[in-house]
C-alpha positions in Angstrom: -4.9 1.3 16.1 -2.9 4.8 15.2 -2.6 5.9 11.7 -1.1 9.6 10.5 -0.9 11.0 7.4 0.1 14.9 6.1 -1.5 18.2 4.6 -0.9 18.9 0.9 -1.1 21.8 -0.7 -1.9 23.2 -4.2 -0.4 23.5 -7.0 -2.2 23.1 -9.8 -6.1 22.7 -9.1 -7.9 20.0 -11.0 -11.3 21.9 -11.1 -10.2 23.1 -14.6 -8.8 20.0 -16.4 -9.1 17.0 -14.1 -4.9 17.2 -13.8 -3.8 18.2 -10.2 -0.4 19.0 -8.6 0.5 18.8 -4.8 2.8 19.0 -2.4 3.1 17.9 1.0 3.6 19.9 4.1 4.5 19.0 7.8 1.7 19.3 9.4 -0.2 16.0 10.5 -3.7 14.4 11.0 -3.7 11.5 13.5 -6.2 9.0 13.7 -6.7 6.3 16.3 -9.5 3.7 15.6 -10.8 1.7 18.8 -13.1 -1.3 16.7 -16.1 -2.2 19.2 -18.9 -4.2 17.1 -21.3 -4.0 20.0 -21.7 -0.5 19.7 -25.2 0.7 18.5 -23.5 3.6 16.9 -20.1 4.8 15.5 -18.5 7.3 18.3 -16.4 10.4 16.8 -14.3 12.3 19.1 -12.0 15.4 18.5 -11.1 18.1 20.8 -12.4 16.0 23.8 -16.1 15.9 22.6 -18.3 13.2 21.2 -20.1 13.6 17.6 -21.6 11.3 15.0 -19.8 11.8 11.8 -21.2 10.9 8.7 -17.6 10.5 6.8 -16.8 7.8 9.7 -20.0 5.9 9.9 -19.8 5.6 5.9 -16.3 4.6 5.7 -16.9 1.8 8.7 -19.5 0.5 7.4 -17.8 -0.4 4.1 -15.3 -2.4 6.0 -18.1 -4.1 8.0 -17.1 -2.6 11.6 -18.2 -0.2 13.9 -15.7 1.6 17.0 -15.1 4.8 18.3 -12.5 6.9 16.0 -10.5 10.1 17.6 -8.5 12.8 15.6 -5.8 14.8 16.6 -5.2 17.5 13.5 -2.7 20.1 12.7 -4.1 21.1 9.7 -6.6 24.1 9.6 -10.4 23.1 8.2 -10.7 24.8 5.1 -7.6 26.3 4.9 -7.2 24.4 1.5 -4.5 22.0 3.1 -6.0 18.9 2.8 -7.5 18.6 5.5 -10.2 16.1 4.4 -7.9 13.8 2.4 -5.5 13.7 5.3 -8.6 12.6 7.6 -9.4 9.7 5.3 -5.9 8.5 4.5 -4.9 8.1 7.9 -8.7 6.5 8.7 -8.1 4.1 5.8 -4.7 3.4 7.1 -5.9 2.9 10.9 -8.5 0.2 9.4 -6.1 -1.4 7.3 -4.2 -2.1 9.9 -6.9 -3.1 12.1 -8.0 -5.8 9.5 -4.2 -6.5 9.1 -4.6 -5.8 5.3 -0.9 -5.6 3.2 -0.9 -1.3 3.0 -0.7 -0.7 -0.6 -0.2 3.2 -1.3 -2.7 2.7 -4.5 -5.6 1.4 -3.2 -5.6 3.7 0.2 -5.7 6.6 -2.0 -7.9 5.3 -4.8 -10.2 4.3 -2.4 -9.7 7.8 -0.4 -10.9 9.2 -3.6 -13.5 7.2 -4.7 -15.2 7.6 -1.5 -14.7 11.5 -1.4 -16.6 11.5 -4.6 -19.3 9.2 -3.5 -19.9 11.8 -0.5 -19.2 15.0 -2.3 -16.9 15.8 -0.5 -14.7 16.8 -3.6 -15.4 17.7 -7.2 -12.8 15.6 -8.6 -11.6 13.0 -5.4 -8.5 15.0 -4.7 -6.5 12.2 -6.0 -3.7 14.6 -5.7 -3.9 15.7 -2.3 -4.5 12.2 -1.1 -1.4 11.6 -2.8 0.4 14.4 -1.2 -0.8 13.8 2.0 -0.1 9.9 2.1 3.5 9.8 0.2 4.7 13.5 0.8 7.0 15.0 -1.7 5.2 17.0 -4.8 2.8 14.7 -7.1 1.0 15.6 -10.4 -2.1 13.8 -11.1 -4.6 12.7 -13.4 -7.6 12.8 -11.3 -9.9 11.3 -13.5 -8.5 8.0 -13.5 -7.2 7.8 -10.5 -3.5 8.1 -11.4 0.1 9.1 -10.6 1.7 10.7 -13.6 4.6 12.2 -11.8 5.9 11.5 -8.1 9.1 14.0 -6.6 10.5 13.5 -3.8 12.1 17.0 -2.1 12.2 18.9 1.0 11.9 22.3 1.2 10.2 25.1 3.4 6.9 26.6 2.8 5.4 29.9 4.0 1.4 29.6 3.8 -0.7 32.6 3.9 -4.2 32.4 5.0 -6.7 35.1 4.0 -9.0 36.5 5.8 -11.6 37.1 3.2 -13.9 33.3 2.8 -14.1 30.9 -0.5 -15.4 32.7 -3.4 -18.6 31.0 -5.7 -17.7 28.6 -7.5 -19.3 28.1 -11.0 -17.5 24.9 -12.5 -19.0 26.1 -16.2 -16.6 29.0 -15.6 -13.7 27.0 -14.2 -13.5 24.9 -17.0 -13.8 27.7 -20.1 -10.4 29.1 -21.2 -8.2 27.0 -19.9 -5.0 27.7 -21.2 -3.4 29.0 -18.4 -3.6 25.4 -16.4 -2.9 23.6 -18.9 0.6 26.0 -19.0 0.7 24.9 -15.5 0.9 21.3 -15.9 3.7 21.8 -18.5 6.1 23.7 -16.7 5.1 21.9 -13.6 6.0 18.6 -15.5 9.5 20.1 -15.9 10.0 20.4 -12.8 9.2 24.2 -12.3 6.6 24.8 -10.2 7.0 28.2 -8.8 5.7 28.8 -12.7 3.2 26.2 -12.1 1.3 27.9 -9.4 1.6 31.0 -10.7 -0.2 30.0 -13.6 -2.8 28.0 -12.0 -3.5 30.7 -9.5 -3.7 33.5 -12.2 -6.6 31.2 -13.5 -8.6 30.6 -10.4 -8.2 34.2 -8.9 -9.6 35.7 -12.2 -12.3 32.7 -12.2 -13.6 32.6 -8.5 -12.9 36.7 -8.2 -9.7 37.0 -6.0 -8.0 39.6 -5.8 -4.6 39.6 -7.6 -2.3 41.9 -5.5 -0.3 39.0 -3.4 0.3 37.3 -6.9 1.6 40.1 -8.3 4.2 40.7 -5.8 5.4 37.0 -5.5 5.5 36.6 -9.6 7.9 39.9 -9.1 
């Protein structure tokens, strides 16, 4: 069973408030799930080799089955595109069909982010890159509850930049003081600007985590 879903990337970062924004980008994950029950162990395969993964043995094993899963991705590993929410949407998807369950949007991505949050794999469950990734168009979220507040449907082109420098230190006490510029962010972003939006957001986090402000600069110019 094949299953594909997208990346997403951010606009506003929920770290702050528990309110995210996304948008989704053309660049895919596929998934194709082989169920075989008599298998001892789960089989994980990507780039031609064979792995245990602890993401697809938990996930299986909530659905009661066991196979071998391989993944085709597009989408750079923490590049901040989704990656991981892509992964799990299309794995959800690939089961669902499997087990010939109706596909219901909601509870793919409520369970996508439930069970990021059960593995830390995400602070908040990325509700609103699952959201990105599975439906496309640009999404604002409130992450806490597992909710859509906004859904917009556009296409447009995007130019991401990757940096060469790694992830900063994250301290979520420091994340979470001052917030007013995010919280600008999910107003403007609301109202459909979202240039603003991410301008705002990304003033935040840069000053927060300790990135350097120059690229910013010149795009808020």
């Amino acid at each position: 069973m094949r299953a594909k879903a997208y990346a997403a990337g951010t606009i506003i970062n929920a770290l702050a408030t528990g309110y995210g924004g996304a948008f989704g980008l053309d660049l895919s994950t596929e998934v194709k799930l082989s169920v075989e029950d008599e298998l001892k162990e789960n089989i994980f395969i990507e780039g031609n080799e064979e792995s245990r993964n602890k993401i697809v043995d938990y996930v299986l094993s909530k659905f009661g089955i066991k196979g071998v899963v391989e993944v085709k991705s597009e989408i750079p590993r923490g590049s901040g595109l989704g990656s991981s929410s892509a992964f799990m949407n299309a794995l959800l998807l690939a089961i669902f069909k499997h087990l010939g369950k109706r596909l219901m949007a909601h509870e793919i991505l409520r369970l996508n982010a439930q069970i990021s949050l059960d593995m830390g794999i995400s602070y908040t469950g990325a509700f609103d890159d699952a959201s990105a990734s599975l439906l496309g168009g640009i999404v604002v979220s409130n992450n806490a509850k597992m909710k859509l507040i906004e859904w917009v449907f556009k296409e447009a082109k995007a130019i991401v930049l990757i940096p060469r420098w790694g992830r900063g230190r994250i301290s979520l006490e420091e994340i979470r003081k001052d917030t007013e510029l995010v919280k600008k962010a999910i107003d403007v972003a609301l109202r459909g600007n979202y240039k603003d939006a991410m301008i705002y957001n990304s003033m935040h986090y840069c000053k927060k985590i300790g990135y350097p402000l120059e690229i910013l600069e010149k795009v808020s110019h």
